[in-house]
N, C-alpha and C positions, 0 to 999 in steps of 0.2 A: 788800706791795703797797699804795700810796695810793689808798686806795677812791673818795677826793671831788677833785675839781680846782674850783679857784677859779672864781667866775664869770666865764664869759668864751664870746662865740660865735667864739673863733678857737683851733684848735689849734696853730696856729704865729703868730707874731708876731716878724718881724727887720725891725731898721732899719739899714740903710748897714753890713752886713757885712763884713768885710773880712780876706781871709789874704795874708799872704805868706811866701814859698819864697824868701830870698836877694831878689833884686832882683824879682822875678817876684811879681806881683798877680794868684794864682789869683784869687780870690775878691776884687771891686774894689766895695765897695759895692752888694750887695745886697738889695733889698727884699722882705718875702713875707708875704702874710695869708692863709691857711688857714682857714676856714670849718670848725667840725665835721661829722663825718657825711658829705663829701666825697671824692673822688678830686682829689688838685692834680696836675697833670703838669709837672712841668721840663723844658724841652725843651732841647737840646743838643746840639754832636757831641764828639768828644773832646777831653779837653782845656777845656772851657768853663768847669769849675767847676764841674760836678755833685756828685759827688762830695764834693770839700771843703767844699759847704754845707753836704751831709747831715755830714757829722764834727761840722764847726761844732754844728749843730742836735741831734747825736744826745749830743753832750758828749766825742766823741774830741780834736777838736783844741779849743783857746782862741783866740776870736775876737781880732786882731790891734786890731779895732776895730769898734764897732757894737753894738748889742746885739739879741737874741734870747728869746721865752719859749715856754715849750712848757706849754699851757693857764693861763698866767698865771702858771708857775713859769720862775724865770731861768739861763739855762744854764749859766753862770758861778757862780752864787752857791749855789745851791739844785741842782746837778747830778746829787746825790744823790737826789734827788726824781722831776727829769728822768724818769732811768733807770728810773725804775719805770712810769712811764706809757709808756714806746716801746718797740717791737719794730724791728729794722734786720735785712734780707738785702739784704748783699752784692753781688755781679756773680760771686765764685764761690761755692760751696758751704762752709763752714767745718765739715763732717762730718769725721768719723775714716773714711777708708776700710778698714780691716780691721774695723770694728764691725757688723751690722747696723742695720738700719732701727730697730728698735725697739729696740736697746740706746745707737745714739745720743740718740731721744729720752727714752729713762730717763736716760740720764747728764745732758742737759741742763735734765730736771725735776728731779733733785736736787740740780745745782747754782745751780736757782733757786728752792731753801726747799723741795720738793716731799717730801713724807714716808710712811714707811707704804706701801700701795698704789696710794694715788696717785700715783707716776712713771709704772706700769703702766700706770693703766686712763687717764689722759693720754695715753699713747703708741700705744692702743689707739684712743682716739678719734680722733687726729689722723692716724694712718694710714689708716682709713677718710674722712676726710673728703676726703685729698686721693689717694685713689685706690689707696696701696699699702698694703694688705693683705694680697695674694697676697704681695706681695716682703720681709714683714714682718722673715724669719728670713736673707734672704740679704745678704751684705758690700754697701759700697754700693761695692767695687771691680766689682761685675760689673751695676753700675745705668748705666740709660743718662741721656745727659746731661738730661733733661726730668725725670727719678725724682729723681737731684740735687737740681736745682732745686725742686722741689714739697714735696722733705725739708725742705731749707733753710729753706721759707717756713712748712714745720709748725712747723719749731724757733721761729721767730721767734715765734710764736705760742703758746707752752707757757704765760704766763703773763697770755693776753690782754689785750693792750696796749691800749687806745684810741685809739694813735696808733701808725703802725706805715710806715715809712722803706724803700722798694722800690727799692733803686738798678740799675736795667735787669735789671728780673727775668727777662724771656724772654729775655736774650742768647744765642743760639746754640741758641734752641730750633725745633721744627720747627711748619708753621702747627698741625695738631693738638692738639699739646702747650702750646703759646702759648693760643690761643682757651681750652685746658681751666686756665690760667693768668688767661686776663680773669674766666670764668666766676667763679674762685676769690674774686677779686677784688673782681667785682661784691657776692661772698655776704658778704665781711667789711664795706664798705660800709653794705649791707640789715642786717648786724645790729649794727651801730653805731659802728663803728672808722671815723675818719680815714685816710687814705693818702695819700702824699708820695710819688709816683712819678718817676725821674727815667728816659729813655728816647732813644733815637737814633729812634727808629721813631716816624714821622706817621701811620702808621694806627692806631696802637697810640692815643698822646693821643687821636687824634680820636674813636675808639672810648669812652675811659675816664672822659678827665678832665671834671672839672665846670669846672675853669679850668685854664690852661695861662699859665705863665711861661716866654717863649725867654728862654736866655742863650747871650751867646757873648762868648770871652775873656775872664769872669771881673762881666759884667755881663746884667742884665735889660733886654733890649732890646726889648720888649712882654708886655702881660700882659693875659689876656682869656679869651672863653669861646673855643671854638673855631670857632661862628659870627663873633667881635666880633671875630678876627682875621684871618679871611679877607675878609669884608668892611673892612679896615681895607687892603687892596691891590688891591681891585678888586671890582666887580659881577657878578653873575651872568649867564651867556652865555645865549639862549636857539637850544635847536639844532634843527633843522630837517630831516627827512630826508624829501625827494620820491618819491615814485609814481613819475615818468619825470624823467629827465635834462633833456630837451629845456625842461622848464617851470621851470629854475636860473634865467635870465634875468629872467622875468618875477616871478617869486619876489622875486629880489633889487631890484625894484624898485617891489614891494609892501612889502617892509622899508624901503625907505628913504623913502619919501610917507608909508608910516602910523606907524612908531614914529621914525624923521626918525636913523634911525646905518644904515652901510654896515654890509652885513655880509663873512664870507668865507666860501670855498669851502674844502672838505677836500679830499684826496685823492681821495676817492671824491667822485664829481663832485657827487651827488645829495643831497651835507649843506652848511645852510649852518646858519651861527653869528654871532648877530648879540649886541651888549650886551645887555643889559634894565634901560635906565632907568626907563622907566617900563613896569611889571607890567599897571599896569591898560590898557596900547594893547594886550596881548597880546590878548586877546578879538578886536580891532577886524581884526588880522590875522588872526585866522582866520576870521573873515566874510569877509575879503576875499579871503582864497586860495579861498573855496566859492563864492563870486560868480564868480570870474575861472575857474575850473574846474579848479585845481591841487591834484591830489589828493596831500594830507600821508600818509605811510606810517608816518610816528613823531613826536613831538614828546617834550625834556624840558627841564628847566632845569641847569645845571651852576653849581653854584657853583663859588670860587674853590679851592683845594687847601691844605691847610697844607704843603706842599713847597713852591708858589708865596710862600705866605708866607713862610718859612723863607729863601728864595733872598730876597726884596725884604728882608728886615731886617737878613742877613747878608754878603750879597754871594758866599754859598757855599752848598752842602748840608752834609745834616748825614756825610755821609763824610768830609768833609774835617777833618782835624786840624789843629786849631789851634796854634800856639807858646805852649811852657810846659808845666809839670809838675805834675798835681795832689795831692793828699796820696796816698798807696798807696792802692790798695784794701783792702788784707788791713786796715787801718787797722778799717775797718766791722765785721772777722769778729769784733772783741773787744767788738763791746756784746752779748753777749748776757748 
């Protein structure tokens, strides 16, 4: 294992990426800077190049064109190096199902240098950290899909990476199991590791990442915090829910004298939603709804959604699949 990485405050560094599949431009010039000590999110729906970056980046596939370092080591030339500093899980699990729990993670500590006692008391730790312990001695044919997945990301982790490649971890997990997945997440983070997360799921990003890059069709089509990009489509809504109905009226025409934007009516007759250009008239409204005698029953602010954003950058959600083939997945299951 490479104890020291070059100096450098990014753990990924790509410029103008680039794969292709026959005529098809998975991966079309892509850019990325990775901060250490961070969560980066890639955001995507299928199809977009996910996937085939992390290859790119993790040293499965050779970039077509562009180049790439993983802590100031280069993925092409030095990939042997690479390898030492990343951990990669998958979208599915690359476990032996008739092994147990903890006989897959001995075999996967001894196939990376682990000797002695230590595969054991490795596989003893890591099963306790992420939960299975009770399930230590049982096949992982009788684990439920979220036990899979939590294996998976033990494994990833056997020979602590610093940098460590999450290609849609919670796919197909339930909310419980997901949440006990960010949790996870959050803790490798706090103790020093990088992550490179790529995900379908906007609540997920918005929860994790410290920055988030959309791609779609094979390009980064915004890149920002998760605040810098919902503000990057629109302003925050301010909402409004009345005491009585009867007072919508005059409401909505204290919104528009004192913050000077129309607002609208919901369904429920008694909410309205006005812009919020200017923050600081909000005060001035609610003086004036207590002057006029319109008793507010709720106030909040909404910001915009990274759904709404995702829809404005794309012209799609992230369900929809895109045209085009990305490198396999099973591709991912051999960096370990």
């Amino acid at each position: 294992m490479v104890s020291t990485t070059r100096p450098t405050d990014l753990a990924i560094e790509a410029h103008g990426l680039v794969k292709l599949f026959g005529s098809n431009r998975a991966v079309d010039g892509v850019d990325l800077a990775v901060k250490t000590g961070t969560v980066y999110g890639v955001l995507g729906p299928n199809g977009a190049g996910k996937t085939t970056t992390i290859s790119m980046l993790a040293t499965l596939l050779r970039p077509d064109a562009g180049e790439a370092k993983i802590f100031g080591f280069d993925v092409r030339s030095e990939a042997q190096i690479v390898r030492q500093l990343i951990g990669v899980t998958g979208q599915y699990a690359s476990v032996d199902e008739n092994l147990s729990a903890t006989e897959n993670l001995v075999l996967f500590s001894k196939l990376l240098g682990l000797r002695g006692p230590a595969p054991k008391l490795k596989a003893a730790e890591l099963l306790e950290e992420f939960g299975l312990t009770d399930a230590a001695k049982r096949p992982l044919k009788n684990f439920s899909g979220g036990m899979r997945r939590r294996l998976d990301l033990a494994a990833s982790l056997i020979a602590q990476p610093p940098l460590i490649f999450l290609d849609e971890p919670t796919t197909g997990l339930d909310p419980r199991t997901r949440s006990q997945m960010w949790g996870t997440i959050r803790r490798l983070v706090a103790a020093g590791s990088t992550v490179l997360l790529t995900t379908q799921m906007l609540d997920e990003a918005d929860q994790l990442a410290d920055r988030v890059a959309v791609i779609d069709k094979g390009r980064v089509v915004a890149e920002g915090t998760t605040d810098e990009l919902k503000q990057s489509v629109g302003i925050a809504a301010l909402q409004l829910r009345l005491s009585n109905t009867a007072d919508v009226p005059a409401a909505r025409e204290l919104i528009r004298t004192t913050l000077g934007v129309e607002s609208a009516v919901s369904p429920e007759a008694a909410r309205l939603s006005a812009p919020m250009q200017r923050a600081d008239l909000v005060t001035d409204l609610l003086v004036a709804l207590r002057r006029d005698g319109i008793p507010v029953a709720e106030i909040s602010v909404q910001q915009p959604t990274l759904d709404e954003v995702f829809l404005t950058l794309t012209g799609h959600d992230t369900g929809a699949d895109t045209t085009g083939t990305n490198a396999p997945t099973s591709e991912l299951e051999t960096a370990r």
